[in-house]
C-alpha positions in Angstrom: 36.3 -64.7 8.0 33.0 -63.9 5.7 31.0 -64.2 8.4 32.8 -61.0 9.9 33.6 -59.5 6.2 29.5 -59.5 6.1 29.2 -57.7 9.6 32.1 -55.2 8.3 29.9 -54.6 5.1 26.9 -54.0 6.8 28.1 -51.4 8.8 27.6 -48.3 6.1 26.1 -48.6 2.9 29.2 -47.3 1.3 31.2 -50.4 1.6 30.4 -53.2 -0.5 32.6 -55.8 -2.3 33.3 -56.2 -6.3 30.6 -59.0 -6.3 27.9 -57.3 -4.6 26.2 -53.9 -5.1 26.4 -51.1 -2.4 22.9 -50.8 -0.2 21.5 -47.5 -1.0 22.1 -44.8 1.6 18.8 -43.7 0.8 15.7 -44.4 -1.4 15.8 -45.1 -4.7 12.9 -44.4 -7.4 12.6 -46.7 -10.3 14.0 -45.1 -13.4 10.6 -47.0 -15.3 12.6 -49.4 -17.6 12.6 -53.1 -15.7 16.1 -53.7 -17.3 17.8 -51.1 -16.0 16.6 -51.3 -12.5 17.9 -54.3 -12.4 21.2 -53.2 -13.1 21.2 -50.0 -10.8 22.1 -50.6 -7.2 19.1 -50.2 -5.4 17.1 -51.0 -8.0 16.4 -47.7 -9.5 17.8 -43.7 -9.2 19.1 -43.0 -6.0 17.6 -39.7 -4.3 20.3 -37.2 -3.0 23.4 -38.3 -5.1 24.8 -36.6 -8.6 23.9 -39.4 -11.3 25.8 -38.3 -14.6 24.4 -38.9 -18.0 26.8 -38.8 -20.9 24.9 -38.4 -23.8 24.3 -36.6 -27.5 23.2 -33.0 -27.3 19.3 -34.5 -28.3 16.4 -35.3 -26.2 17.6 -39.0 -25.8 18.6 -38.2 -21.6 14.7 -36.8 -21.4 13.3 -39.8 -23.1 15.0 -41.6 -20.3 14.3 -39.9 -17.2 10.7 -38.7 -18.0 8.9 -41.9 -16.8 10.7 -41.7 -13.3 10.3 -38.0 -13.2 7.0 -37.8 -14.0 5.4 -40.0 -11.2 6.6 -37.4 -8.6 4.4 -35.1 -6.8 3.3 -32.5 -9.2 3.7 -29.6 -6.3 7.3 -29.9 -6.3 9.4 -28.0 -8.7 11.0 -29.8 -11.6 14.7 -27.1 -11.8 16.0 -27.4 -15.7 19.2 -25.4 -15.6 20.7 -24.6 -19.1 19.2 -27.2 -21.2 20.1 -27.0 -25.2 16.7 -27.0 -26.1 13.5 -24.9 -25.6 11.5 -27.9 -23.1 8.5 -29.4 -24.0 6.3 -28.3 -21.3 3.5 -30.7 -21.8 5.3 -33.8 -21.4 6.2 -33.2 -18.1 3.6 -34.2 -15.8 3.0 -35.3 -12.4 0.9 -37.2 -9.2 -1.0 -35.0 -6.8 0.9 -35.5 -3.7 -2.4 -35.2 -1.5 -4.3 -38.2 -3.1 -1.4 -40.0 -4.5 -3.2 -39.6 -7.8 -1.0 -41.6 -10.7 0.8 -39.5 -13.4 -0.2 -42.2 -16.0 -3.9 -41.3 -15.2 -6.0 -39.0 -17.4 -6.0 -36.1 -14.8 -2.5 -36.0 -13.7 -1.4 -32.8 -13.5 1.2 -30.7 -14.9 4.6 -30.5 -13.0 5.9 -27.1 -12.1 8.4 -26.5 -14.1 11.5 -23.9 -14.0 13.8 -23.4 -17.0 16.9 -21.0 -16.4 18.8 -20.3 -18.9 21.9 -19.7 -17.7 24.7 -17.7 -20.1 28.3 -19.4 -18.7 29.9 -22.3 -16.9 29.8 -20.8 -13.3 26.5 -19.4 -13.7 25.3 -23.0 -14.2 26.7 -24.2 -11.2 25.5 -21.2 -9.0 22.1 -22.3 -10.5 22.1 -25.7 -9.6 23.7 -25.5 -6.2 20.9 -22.6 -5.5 18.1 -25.3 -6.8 19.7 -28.5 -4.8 19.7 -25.8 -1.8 16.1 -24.8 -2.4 14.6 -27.8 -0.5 11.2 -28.0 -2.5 12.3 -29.1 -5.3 11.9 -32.7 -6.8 14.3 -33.0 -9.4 17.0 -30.6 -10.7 18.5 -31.5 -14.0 21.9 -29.5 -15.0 23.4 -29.5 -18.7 27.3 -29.3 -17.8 30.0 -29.1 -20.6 32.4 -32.0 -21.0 35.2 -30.3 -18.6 34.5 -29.0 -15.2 36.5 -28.1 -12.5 36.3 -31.4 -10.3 35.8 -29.2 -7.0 33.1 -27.5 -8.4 31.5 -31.3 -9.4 32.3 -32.4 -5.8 30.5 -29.4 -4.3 27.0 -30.3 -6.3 27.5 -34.1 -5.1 28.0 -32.5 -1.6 24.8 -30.3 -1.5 23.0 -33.3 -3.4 23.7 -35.8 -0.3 22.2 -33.2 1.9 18.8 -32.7 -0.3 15.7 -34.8 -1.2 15.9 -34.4 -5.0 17.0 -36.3 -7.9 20.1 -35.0 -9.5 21.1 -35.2 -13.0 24.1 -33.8 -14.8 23.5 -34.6 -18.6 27.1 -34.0 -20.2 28.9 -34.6 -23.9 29.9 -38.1 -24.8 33.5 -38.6 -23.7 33.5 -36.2 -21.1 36.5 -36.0 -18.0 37.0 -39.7 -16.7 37.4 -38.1 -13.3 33.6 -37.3 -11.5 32.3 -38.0 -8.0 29.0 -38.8 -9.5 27.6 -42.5 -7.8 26.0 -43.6 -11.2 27.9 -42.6 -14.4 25.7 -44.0 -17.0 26.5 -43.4 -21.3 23.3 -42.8 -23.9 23.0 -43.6 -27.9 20.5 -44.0 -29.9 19.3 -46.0 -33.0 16.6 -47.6 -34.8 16.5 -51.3 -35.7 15.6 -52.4 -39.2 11.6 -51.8 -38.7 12.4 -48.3 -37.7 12.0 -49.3 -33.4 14.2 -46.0 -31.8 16.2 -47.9 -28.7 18.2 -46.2 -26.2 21.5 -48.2 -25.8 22.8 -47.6 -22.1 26.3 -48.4 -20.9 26.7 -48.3 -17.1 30.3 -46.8 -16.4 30.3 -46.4 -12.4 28.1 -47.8 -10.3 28.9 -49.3 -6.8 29.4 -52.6 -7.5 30.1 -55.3 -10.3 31.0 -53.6 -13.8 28.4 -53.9 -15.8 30.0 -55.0 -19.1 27.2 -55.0 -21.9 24.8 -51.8 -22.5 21.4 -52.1 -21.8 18.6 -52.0 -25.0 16.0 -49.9 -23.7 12.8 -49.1 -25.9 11.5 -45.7 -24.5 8.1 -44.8 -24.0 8.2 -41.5 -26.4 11.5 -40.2 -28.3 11.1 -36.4 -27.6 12.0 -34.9 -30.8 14.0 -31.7 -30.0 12.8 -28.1 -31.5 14.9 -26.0 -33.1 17.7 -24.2 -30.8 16.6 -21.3 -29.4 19.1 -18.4 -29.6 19.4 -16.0 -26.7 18.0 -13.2 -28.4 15.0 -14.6 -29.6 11.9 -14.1 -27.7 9.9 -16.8 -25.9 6.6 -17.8 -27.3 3.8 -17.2 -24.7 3.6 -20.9 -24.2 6.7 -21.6 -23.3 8.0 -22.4 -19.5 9.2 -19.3 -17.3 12.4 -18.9 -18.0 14.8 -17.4 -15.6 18.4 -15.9 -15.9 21.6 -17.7 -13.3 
């Protein structure tokens, strides 16, 4: 009976059992932080699926995924579609895809990066399926309001499974319970007693085993977040290109 329960499971990477984690339909990058890898099926973000942050409207989600972003190829376009807060260009770097060039090195380059600042809910979505649609882009990273229309979520998760980029949907704390995203993960911050900043992560969907305590992360830079920048305020010359959905 196991032996064909472990044929059965093998058969698709979907299927997997409450003790074991799913195999990754495709590849996975590592997110940067050893402790959570461990804890992510795969052992690190999986490319071509909707991962959902849940998280306060701060630059806590950034301080997370910058180390995995940032060692992608700096060619490829880095897609921020309606983030709260003006980005901070020069933290987002990159490795030359030609010589494989790390992004921790003293030359890497700086990523290509495309802000649009998008004005309403469906806009927002027409701007992220258009980047996941693209096909040259590395990473597309949506801010999404706590309630979306599920269809429109399943659609993005759809179009993510037929691209090559990572996918992030950074959403409110306590946002709709029901979300096709593979890896629904929560954020908070703190500071310990000698002033340490620690991202506190609580896994709430992955495929496999619940993960029941959060995961104490101590990020490589806590990107403080510049003033919000209202839609009729001119952007300084060194500021990304921004774009309108």
């Amino acid at each position: 009976m196991a032996s064909a329960l472990r044929s059965l499971l093998d058969l698709h990477p979907s299927l997997w059992t409450g003790k074991h984690y799913a195999h990754a339909a495709g590849s996975c990058l590592s997110s940067g932080f050893d402790a959570l890898d461990a804890e992510l099926p795969g052992g690190g973000w999986p490319i071509g699926s909707l991962i959902e942050l849940q998280a306060p409207q701060d630059s806590s989600a950034l301080s997370l995924l910058l180390p995995a972003l940032n060692t992608l190829p700096a060619e490829r376009l880095r897609i921020l579609v309606a983030p709260p807060y003006q980005p901070m260009q020069q933290r987002w770097r990159g490795a030359s895809a030609t010589t494989g060039q790390s992004a921790t090195s003293e030359n890497a380059l700086a990523a290509r990066l495309i802000w649009i600042r998008s004005q309403h809910l469906n806009d927002t979505l027409w701007a992220s399926a258009q980047a996941l649609r693209h096909g040259h882009c590395a990473a597309v990273l949506s801010w999404l309001p706590a309630h979306v229309p599920f269809a429109s979520l399943r659609q993005l998760q759809l179009l993510a499974n037929q691209s090559d980029s990572l996918f992030f949907c950074l959403r409110p704390a306590h946002s709709q319970a029901n979300s096709p995203a593979l890896l629904r993960l929560d954020l908070q911050t703190r500071q310990d007693q000698q002033g340490q900043p620690w991202l506190d992560v609580h896994i709430r969907k992955r495929r496999g085993p619940p993960c029941k305590d959060s995961i104490a992360l101590a990020p490589h830079h806590i990107l403080m977040p510049p003033t919000a920048i209202p839609s009729h305020v001119p952007m300084p010359a060194t500021a990304p290109e921004s774009a309108y959905a």
